[in-house]
BAMAR-284084 format. One record per residue (C-alpha): residue number from 1; chain; x, y, z. Coordinates in Angstrom, 1 decimal. Each point is the difference from the previous one (the first is absolute). Layout:
! residues N
nr|kette|x|y|z
NUM|A|X|Y|Z
...
This chain:
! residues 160
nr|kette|x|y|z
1|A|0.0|0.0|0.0
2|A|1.2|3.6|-0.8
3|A|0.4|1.7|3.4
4|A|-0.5|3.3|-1.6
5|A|-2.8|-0.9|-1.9
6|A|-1.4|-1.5|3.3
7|A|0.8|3.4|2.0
8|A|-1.6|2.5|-2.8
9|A|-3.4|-2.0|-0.3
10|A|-0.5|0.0|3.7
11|A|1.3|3.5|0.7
12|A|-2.2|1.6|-2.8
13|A|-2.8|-2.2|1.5
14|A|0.9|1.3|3.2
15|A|0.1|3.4|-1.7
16|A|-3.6|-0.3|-1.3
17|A|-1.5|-1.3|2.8
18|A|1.5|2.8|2.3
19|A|-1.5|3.0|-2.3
20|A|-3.7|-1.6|-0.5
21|A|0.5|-0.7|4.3
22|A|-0.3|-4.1|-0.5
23|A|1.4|-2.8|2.3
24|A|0.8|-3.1|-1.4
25|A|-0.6|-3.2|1.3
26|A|1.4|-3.5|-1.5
27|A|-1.1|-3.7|1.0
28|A|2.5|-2.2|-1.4
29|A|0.4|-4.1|-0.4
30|A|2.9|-1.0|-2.6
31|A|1.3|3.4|0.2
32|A|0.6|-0.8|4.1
33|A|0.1|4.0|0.3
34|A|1.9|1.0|-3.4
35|A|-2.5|2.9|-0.9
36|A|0.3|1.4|3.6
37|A|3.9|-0.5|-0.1
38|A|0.4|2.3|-3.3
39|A|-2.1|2.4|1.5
40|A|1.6|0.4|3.2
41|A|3.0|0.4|-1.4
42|A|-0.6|3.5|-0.7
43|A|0.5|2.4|2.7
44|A|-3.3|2.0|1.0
45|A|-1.9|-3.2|-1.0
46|A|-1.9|0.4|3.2
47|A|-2.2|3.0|-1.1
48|A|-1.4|-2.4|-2.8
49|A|0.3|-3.4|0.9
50|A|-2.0|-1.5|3.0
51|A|0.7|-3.3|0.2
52|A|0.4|-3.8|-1.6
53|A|-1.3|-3.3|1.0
54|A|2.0|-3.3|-1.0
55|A|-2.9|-2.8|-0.1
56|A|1.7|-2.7|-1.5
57|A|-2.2|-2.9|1.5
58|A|-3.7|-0.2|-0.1
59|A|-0.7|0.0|3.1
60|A|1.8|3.5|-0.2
61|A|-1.7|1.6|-2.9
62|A|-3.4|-1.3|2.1
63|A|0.7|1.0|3.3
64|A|2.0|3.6|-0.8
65|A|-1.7|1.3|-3.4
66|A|-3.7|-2.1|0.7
67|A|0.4|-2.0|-3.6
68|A|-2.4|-2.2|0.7
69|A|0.3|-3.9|0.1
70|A|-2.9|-0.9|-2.8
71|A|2.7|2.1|-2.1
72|A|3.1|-1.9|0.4
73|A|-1.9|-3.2|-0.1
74|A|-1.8|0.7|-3.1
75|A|2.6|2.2|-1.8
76|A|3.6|-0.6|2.1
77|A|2.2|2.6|1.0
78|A|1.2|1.0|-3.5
79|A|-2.9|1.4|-1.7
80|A|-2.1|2.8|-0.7
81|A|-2.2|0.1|2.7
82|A|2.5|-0.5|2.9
83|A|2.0|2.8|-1.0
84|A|-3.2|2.3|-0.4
85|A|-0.7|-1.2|3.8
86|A|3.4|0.7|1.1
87|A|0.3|3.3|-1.7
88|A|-3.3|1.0|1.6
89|A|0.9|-1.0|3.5
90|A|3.4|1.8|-0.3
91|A|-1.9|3.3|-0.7
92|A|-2.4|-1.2|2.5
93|A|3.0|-0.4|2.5
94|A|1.8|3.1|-0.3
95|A|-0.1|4.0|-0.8
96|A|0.7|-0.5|-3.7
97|A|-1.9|0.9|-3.1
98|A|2.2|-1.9|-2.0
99|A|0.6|-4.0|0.0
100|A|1.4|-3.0|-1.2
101|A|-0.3|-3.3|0.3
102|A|2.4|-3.0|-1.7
103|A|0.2|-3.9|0.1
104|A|1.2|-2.3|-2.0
105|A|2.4|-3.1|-0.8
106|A|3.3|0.8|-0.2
107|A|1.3|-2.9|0.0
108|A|2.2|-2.3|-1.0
109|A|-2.6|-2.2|1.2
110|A|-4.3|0.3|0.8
111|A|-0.8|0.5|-3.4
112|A|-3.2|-1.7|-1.5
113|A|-0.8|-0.3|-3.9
114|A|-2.2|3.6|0.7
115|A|1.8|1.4|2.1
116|A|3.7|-0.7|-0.9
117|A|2.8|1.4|1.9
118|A|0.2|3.8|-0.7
119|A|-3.6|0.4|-0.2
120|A|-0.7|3.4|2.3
121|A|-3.1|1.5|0.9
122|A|0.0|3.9|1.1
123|A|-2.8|2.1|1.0
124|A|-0.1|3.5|0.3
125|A|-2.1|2.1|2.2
126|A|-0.2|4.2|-1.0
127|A|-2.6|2.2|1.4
128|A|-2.3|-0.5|-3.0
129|A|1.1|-3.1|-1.4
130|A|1.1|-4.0|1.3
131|A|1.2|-2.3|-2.6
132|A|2.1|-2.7|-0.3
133|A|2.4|-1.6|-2.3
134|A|1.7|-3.2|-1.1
135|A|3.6|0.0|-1.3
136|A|2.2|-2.9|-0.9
137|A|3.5|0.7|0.5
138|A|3.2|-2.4|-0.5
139|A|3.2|-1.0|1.4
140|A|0.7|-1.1|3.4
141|A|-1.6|1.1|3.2
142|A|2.4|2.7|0.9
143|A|-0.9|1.4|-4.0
144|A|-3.4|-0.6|0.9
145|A|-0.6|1.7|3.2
146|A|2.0|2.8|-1.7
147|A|-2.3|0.4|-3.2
148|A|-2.9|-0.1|1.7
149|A|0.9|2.9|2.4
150|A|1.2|1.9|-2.9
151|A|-3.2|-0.4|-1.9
152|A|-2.1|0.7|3.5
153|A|2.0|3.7|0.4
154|A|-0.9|0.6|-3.8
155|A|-3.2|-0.9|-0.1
156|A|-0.8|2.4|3.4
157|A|1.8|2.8|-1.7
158|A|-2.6|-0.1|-2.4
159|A|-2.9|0.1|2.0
160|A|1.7|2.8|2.7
């Protein structure tokens, strides 16, 4: 991963969210906190970024972000509809206007025929707008975990 890169997405996210008076809050599985990492790596972050869950099991996502258990049963952890919950309980859990929400495989093992290791799920929670997306990224899981918070800091720059 480009360090710089990494540092201008989250400081001009930072940047954004500071001038329209945003928090940020991030509930991360395969990331295990990547999203929150890049962001608190800029000084000041504090004035736009409230907090981060890491919910990597279940029970986790259930008991912290209230993703309820007739979701993961029916759907599993990596899907649309978790990530929606989680994203939703985030906000729900914090001071922010602005969320996201990530699980996936990254592997090198858990994959299924649909959902195969690098499959990601994000949602995105803005003021007037929750969505979510799913990616497919390669490599290993270091590359993995590194795309996918990449693609989670650009895809909240463009909805700051």
């Amino acid at each position: 991963m480009n360090k710089l890169e990494l540092e201008y997405f989250a400081a001009e996210l930072g940047a954004r969210l500071k001038q329209q008076g945003w928090y940020l809050v991030t509930a991360e599985s395969c990331t295990g906190g990547g999203v929150a990492q890049a962001v608190t790596s800029i000084a000041g972050s504090s004035a736009w970024f409230d907090r981060g869950f890491v919910v990597y099991s279940n029970a986790a996502k259930q008991e912290i972000l209230g993703v309820k258990p007739e979701t993961l049963n029916q759907h599993g952890a990596v899907s649309e509809q978790a990530v929606l919950e989680m994203v939703k309980g985030a906000i729900a859990h914090s001071r922010a206007q602005v969320g996201v929400a990530i699980s996936g495989i990254a592997g090198p093992s858990g994959g299924t025929y649909d959902k195969p290791v690098g499959t990601v799920w994000t949602a995105y929670a803005f003021p007037n707008n929750t969505y979510a997306v799913r990616s497919y990224f390669s490599g290993d899981r270091t590359r993995i975990r590194e795309q996918t918070v990449i693609s989670a800091l650009q895809r909240l720059l463009q909805g700051v």
